[in-house]
Kinemage of the C-alpha trace (Angstrom):
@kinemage 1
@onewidth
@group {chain A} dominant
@subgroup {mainchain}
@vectorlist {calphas} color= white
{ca unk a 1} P 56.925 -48.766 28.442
{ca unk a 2} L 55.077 -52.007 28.761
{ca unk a 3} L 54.783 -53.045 25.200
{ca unk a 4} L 57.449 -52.465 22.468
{ca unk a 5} L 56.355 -50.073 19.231
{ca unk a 6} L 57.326 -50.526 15.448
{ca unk a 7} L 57.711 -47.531 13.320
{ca unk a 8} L 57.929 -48.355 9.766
{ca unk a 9} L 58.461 -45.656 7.091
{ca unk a 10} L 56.277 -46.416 4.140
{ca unk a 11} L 57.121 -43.360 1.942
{ca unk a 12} L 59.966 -40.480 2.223
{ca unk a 13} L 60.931 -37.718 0.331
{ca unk a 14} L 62.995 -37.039 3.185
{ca unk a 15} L 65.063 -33.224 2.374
{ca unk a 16} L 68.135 -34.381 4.459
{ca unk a 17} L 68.076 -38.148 3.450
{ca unk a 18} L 67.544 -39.669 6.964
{ca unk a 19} L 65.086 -42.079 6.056
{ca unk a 20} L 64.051 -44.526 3.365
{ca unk a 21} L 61.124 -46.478 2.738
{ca unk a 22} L 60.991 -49.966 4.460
{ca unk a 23} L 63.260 -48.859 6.953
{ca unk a 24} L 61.850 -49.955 10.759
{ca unk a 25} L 62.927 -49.194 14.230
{ca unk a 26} L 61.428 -50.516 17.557
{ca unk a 27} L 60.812 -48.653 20.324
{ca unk a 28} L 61.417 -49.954 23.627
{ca unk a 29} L 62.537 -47.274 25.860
{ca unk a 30} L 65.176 -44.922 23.718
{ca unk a 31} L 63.993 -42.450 20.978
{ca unk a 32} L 64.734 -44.384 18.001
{ca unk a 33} L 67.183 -42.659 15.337
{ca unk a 34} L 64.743 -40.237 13.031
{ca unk a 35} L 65.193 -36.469 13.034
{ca unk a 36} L 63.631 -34.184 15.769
{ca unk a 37} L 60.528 -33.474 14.001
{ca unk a 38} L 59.042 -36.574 12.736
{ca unk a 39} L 59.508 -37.396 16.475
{ca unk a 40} L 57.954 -34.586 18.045
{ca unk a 41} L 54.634 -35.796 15.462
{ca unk a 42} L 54.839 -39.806 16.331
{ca unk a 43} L 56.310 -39.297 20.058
{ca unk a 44} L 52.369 -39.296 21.515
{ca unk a 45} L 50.855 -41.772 20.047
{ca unk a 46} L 54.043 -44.357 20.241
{ca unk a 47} L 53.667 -43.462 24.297
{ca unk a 48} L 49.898 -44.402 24.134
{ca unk a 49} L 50.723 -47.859 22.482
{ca unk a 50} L 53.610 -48.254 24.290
{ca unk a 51} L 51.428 -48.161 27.565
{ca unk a 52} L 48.704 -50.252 26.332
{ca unk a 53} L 46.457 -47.784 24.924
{ca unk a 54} L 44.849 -47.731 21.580
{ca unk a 55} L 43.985 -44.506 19.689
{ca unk a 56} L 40.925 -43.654 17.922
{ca unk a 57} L 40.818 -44.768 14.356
{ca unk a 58} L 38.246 -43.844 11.820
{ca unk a 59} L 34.906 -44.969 13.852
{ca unk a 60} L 36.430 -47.659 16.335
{ca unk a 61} L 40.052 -47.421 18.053
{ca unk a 62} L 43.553 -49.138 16.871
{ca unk a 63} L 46.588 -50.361 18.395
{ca unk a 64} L 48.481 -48.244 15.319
{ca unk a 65} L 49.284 -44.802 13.584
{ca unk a 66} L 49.938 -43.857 10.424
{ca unk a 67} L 51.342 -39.702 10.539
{ca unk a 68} L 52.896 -37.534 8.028
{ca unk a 69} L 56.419 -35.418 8.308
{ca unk a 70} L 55.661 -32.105 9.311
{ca unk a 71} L 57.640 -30.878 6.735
{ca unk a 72} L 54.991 -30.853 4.282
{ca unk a 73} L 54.051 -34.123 4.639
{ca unk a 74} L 57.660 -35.981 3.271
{ca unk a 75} L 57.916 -38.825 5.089
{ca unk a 76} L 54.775 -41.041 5.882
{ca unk a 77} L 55.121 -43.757 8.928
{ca unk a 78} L 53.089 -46.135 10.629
{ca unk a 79} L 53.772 -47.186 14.247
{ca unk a 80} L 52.222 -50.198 15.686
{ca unk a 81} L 52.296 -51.949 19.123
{ca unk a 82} L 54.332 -55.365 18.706
């Protein structure tokens, strides 16, 4: 990837306790250490900024995410190209 990505988890309810609020990884090249699933959600759109790209956001387009758990929603995290 050209550009580095920060996911930051702003709320979790997480069922096996792998993540806390505030807690932030960068993503360079490696999967970062969150479960399976939140990283199946997030993997896309952290390649798209991670290239350069920007996805659409409300009526314009953003260099960021913000995605839910898909485990009912549990953890919330925003990913943003650094």
């Amino acid at each position: 990837m050209k550009h580095k990505v920060r996911l930051t988890v702003l709320e979790s309810r997480c069922r096996c306790g792998l993540h806390e609020a505030g807690e932030e990884h960068v993503v360079d090249d490696v999967c970062p250490p969150i479960c399976h699933e939140l990283w199946n959600v997030v993997y896309p759109m952290t390649y798209v900024l991670g290239n350069g790209g920007e996805l659409d956001s409300g009526d314009g387009r953003a260099a960021s995410f913000t995605s839910r758990c898909p485990d009912r929603g549990r953890v919330v995290i925003k990913g943003e190209r650094l």
